[in-house]
C-alpha positions in Angstrom: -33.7 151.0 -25.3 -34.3 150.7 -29.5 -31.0 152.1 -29.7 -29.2 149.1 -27.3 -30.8 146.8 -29.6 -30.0 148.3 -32.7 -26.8 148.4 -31.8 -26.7 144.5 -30.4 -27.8 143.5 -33.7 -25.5 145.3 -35.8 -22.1 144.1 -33.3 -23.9 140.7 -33.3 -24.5 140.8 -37.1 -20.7 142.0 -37.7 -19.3 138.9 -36.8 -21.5 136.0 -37.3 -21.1 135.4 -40.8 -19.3 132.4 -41.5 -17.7 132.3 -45.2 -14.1 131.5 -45.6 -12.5 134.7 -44.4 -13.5 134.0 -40.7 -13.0 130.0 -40.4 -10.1 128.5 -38.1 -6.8 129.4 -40.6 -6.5 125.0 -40.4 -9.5 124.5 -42.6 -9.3 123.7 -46.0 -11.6 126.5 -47.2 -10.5 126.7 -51.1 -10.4 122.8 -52.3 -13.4 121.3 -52.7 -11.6 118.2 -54.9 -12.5 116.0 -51.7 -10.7 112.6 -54.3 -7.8 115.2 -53.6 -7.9 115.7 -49.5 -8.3 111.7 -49.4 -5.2 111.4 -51.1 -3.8 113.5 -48.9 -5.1 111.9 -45.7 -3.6 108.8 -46.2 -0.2 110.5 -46.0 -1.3 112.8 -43.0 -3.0 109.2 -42.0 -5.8 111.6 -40.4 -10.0 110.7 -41.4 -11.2 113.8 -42.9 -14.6 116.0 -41.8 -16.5 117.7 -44.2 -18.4 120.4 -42.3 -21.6 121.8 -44.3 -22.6 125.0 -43.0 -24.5 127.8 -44.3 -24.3 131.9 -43.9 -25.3 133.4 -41.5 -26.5 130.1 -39.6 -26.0 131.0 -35.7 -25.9 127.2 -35.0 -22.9 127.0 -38.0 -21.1 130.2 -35.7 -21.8 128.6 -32.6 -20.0 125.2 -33.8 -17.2 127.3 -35.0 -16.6 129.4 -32.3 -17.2 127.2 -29.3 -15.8 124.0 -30.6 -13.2 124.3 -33.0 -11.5 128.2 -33.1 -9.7 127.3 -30.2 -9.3 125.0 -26.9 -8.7 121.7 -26.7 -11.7 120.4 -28.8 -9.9 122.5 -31.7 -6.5 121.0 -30.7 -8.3 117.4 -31.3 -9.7 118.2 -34.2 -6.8 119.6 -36.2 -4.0 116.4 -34.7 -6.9 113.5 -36.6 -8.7 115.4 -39.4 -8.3 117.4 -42.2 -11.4 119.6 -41.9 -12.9 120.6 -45.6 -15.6 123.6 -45.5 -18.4 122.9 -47.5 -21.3 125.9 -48.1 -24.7 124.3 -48.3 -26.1 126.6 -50.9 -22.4 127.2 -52.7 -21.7 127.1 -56.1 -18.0 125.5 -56.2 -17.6 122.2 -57.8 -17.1 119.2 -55.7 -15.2 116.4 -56.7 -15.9 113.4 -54.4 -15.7 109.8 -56.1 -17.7 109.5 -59.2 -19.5 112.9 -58.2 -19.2 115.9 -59.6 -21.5 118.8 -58.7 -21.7 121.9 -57.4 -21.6 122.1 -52.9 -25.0 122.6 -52.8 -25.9 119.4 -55.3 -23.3 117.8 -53.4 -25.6 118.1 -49.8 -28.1 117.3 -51.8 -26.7 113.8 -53.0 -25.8 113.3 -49.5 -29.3 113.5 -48.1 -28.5 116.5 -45.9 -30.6 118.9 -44.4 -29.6 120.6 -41.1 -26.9 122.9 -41.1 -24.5 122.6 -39.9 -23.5 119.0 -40.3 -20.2 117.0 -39.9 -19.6 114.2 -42.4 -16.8 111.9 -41.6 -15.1 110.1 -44.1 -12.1 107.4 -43.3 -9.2 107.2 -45.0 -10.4 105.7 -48.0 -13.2 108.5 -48.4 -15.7 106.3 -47.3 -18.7 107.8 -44.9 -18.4 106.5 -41.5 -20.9 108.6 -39.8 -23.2 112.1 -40.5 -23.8 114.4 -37.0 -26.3 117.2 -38.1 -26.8 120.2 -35.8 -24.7 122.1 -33.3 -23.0 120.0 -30.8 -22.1 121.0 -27.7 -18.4 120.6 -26.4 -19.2 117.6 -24.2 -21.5 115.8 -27.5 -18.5 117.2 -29.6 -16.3 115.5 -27.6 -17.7 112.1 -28.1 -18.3 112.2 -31.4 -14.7 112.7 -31.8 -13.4 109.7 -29.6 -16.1 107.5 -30.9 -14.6 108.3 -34.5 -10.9 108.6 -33.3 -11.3 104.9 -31.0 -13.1 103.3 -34.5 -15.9 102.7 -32.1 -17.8 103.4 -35.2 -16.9 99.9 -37.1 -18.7 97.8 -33.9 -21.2 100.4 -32.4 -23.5 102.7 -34.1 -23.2 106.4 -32.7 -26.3 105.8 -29.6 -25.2 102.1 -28.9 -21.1 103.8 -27.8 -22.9 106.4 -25.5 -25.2 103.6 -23.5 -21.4 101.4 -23.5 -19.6 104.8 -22.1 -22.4 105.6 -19.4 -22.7 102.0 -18.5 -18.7 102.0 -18.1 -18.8 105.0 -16.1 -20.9 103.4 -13.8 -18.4 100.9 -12.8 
């Protein structure tokens, strides 16, 4: 029995690290000049999400690989947002407006705590909303149709879920 869950550890413990060698290939992993990827989202004319995670956060993993390796919730994803990893405790320089800092001091700025957290900016590289925590694929989901319908300029995040189930009542 100790050796079944020595060995579940160590298989779970090979593969739940998330650093930049084991993100989807379509994030942007080595630019954290965010003034950059805004720039760049206006020609791509996609809103851009900066997810904050942290190694070794099972939540982080779970987000990754249930949401956004592959499916149709990836699909989404990649076809309206440039997705920019950011590590919570990381030591890269961020460029994002008149801040510059390193990832961690950037979280920081932003008033984060939970990992991991989506950020998304609009076009202009303006916030629009913050999720923290894991989401699961049918919160995912909504999150990304209230951002992708600009249900976020008349409704906060709470107000579009009470218009949706009062919709699907009709």
């Amino acid at each position: 029995m100790k050796k079944f869950i020595l060995t579940s550890f160590v298989a779970i413990g090979l593969g739940i690290s998330v650093n930049a060698n084991n993100l989807p290939s379509w994030f942007v992993k080595d630019n954290t000049n965010i003034n950059n990827i805004i720039k760049k989202s206006k020609s791509t004319h996609k809103k851009i999400i900066l997810f904050f995670d942290l190694q070794g956060c099972p939540y982080c993993i779970k987000m990754i690989n249930v949401n956004l390796r592959r499916g149709k919730l990836a699909k989404l994803t990649r076809e309206n947002f440039i997705v920019v990893h950011i590590n919570s405790e990381g030591s890269r320089i961020v460029h994002y407006k008149n801040f510059k800092g390193t990832e961690k001091e950037f979280k920081q700025k932003l008033k984060l705590i939970f990992s991991p957290t989506m950020v998304f900016l609009n076009k202009s590289g303006d916030i629009i909303a913050k999720f923290p925590g894991y989401r699961n694929p049918k919160k995912y989901k909504s999150i990304l149709n209230y951002i992708i319908s600009k249900s976020y300029k008349k409704f906060t995040y709470e107000e579009y879920l009470s218009e949706i189930k009062f919709e699907e009542k009709w």
